[in-house]
N, C-alpha and C positions, 0 to 999 in steps of 0.2 A: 504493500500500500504506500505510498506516495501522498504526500501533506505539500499543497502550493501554499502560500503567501500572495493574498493580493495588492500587487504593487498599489495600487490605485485607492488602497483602502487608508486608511489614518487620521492624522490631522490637517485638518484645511491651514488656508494660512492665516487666518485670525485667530483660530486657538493655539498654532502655532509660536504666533509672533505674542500673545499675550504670556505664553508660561517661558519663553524668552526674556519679554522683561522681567517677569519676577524672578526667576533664575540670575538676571543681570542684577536686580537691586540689591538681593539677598547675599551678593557677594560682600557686600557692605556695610549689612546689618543682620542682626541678631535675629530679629523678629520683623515681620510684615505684617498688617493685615490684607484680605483680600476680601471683598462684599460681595460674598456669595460664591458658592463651589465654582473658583478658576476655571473647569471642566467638568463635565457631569460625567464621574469617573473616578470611581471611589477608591480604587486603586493609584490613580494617580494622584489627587485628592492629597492623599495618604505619605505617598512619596514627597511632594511638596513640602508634607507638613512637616518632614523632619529631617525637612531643610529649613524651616523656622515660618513659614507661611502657614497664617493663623484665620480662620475666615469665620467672618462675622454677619450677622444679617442687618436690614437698618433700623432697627430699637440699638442693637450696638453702637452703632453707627453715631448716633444722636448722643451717646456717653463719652465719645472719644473726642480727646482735645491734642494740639500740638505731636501728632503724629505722620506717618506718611498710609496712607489706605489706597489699594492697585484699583482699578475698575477693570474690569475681566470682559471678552470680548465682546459678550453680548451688547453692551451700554448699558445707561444710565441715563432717567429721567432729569429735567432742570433741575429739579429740587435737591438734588444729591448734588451736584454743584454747590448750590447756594447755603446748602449746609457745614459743606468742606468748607467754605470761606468764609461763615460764621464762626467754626470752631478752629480756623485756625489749624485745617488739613490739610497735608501737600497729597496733592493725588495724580498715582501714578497711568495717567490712560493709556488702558491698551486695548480703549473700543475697538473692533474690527472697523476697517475703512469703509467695508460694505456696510455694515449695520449706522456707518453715522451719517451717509451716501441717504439712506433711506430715511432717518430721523430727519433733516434735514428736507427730503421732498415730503414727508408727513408736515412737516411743521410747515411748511409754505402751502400746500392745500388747504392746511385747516384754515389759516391766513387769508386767504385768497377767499374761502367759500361761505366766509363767516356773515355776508353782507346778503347771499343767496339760500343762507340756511338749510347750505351743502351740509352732508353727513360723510363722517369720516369713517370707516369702515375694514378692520383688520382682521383677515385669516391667519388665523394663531391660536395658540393656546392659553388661553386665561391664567395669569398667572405665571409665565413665562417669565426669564429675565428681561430674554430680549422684547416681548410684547409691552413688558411695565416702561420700559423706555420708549417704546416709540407714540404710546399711549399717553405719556408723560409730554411729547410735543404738542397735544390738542387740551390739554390741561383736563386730562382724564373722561374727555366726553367724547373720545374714538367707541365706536362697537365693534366689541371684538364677536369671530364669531368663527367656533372650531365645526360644529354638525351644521346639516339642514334646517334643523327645529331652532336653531337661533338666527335665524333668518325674521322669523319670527320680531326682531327689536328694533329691524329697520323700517323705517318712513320710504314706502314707495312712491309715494307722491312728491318726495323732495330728492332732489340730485344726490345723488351718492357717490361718491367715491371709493375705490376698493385699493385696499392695497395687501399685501403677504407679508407676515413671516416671513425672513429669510433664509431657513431653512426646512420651512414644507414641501410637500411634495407637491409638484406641478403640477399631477394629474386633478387633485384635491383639490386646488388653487381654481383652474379651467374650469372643474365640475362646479365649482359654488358660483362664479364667474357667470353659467349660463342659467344658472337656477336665479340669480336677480336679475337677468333680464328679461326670463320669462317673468318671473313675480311684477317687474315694473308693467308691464305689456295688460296683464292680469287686470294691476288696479287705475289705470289709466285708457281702459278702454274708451272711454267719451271724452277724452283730452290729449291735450298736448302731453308728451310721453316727458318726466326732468330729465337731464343728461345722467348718463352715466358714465365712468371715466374708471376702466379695472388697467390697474398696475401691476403688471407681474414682478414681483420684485426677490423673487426667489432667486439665492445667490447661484449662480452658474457652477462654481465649483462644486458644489451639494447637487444641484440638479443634474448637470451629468454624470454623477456619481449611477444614478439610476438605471441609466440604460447600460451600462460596464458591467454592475454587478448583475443584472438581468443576465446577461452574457458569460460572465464568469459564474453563476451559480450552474449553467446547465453543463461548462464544463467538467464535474465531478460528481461522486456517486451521493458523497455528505458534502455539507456545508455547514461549517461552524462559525456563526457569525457574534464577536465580542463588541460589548458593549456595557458602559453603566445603565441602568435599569431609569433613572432619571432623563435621557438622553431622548428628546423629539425626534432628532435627527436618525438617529439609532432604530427606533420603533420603525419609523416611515423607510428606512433602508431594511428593515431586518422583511420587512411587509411584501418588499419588492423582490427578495430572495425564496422567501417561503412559497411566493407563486410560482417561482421557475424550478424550484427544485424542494419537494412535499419531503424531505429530509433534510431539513434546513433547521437546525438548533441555536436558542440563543442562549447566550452565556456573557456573566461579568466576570469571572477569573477560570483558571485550568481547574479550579476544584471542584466548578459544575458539572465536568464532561464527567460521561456516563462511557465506558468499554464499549458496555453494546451497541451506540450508535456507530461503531463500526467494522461491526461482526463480519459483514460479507461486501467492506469497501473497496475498493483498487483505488478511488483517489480521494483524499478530503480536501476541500477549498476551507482556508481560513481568511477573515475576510471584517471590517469592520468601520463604525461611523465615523465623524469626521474630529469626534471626544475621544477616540480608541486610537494610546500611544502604541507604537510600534512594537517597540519592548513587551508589552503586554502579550499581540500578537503572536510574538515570537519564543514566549513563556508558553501558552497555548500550544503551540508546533512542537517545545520540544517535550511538553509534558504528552503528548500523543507521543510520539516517539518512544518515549522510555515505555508505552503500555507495551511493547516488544510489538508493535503492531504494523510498525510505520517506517519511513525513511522520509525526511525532509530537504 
């Protein structure tokens, strides 16, 4: 049996470039804080931490004076700014470029449509880092909306605007995309239809991640795909594998794999989101390996 590694799989380069700088600050200091898991990825999480990176949520946040606190790549709402420079906190950004690309057209939409009683509109997950941030640019009156049944909270009679998460999946994006235009069509049968204006703003590195691992999962008999169990990104790729290949396992460390998922394999695909460091991966490989099973 033979275990690949998918080149294609790991860290994008905003989570990347985010545990780069803390890695780079930490050189220098004892302790960091960081506002909110660096990476959803409790293994690495872990690793971090003892390297001195301390992560806090923002009830912490609000008690810390004269220190320095990372902003991890998701972003960060205004107000976490303006708290940093109330109390007197140096803050390390390591927003992704993408996600601040996006904060940035959120906040100019909302600006723009405030006079037309536009509705600002995000596919995401409630609750998300990255959604509290972008959500944070309309001064919390964006609707967010993960299913169909919260379609539900928009006004079809006033202009909407759509925009994504930048790390859903496209397909999801598109399908909620035609389901308001039919709803607008619906409730403005005897009038003038508002504009609607959908934003795909799904990061490309994520997105075509989809169609590779589509492809790479049919190349082998298993597929084991890592990930933190917090990880959006992870769900929605592990989603895309289990369709191509109905032996497709998820897992957050080598101590979940089970022998039997490769009793009668010839090849396993290891494979993972864009929170899933390498090293991780490649603990996974050789912990199949030693079941005497494999060759990597």
């Amino acid at each position: 049996m033979k275990v690949t590694i998918d080149k294609n799989s790991g860290y994008c380069f905003g989570v990347e470039f985010a545990i780069q700088m803390a890695e780079d600050e930490m050189e220098n200091c004892d302790e960091l804080y960081c506002l909110g898991d660096i990476v959803h990825n409790s293994m690495e999480v872990q690793r971090l931490y003892e390297k001195g990176l301390r992560i806090i949520d923002r009830e912490q946040l609000k008690e810390l004076r004269n220190c320095k606190v990372l902003i991890r790549a998701h972003g960060e709402p205004p107000e976490t700014y303006k708290m940093a420079l109330e109390n007197n906190i140096e803050l390390i950004d390591a927003s992704c470029p993408v996600v601040l690309k996006l904060q940035n057209r959120v906040k100019h939409a909302y600006d723009s449509g405030l006079n037309e009683a536009s509705q600002i509109v995000i596919y995401g997950q409630v609750g998300h880092a990255e959604v509290i941030g972008l959500a944070g640019q309309t001064g919390d009156e964006a609707i967010i909306v993960t299913t169909e049944e919260d379609l539900d909270k928009i006004d079809f009679t006033r202009p909407v605007t759509l925009f994504s998460q930048t790390t859903k999946s496209t397909k999801g994006f598109y399908h909620i995309k035609e389901l308001i235009e039919e709803r607008i069509k619906q409730a403005n049968e005897d009038s003038t239809q508002p504009a609607f204006n959908a934003n795909d703003s799904i990061c490309r590195q994520v997105s075509n991640r989809e169609p590779q691992l589509a492809k790479f999962s049919t190349e082998h008999d298993v597929l084991v795909f890592v990930s933190g169990k917090k990880s959006s990104n992870g769900k929605a790729l592990y989603s895309v594998c289990k369709q191509h290949n109905p032996n497709s396992y998820f897992v957050e460390n080598e101590q979940e794999l089970q022998p039997e998922w490769f009793a009668n394999a010839q090849s396993v695909g290891i494979c993972g989101a864009t929170s899933t460091p390498m090293w991780l991966m490649q603990r996974v490989a050789t912990h199949i390996e030693n079941l005497g099973l494999a060759e990597v």
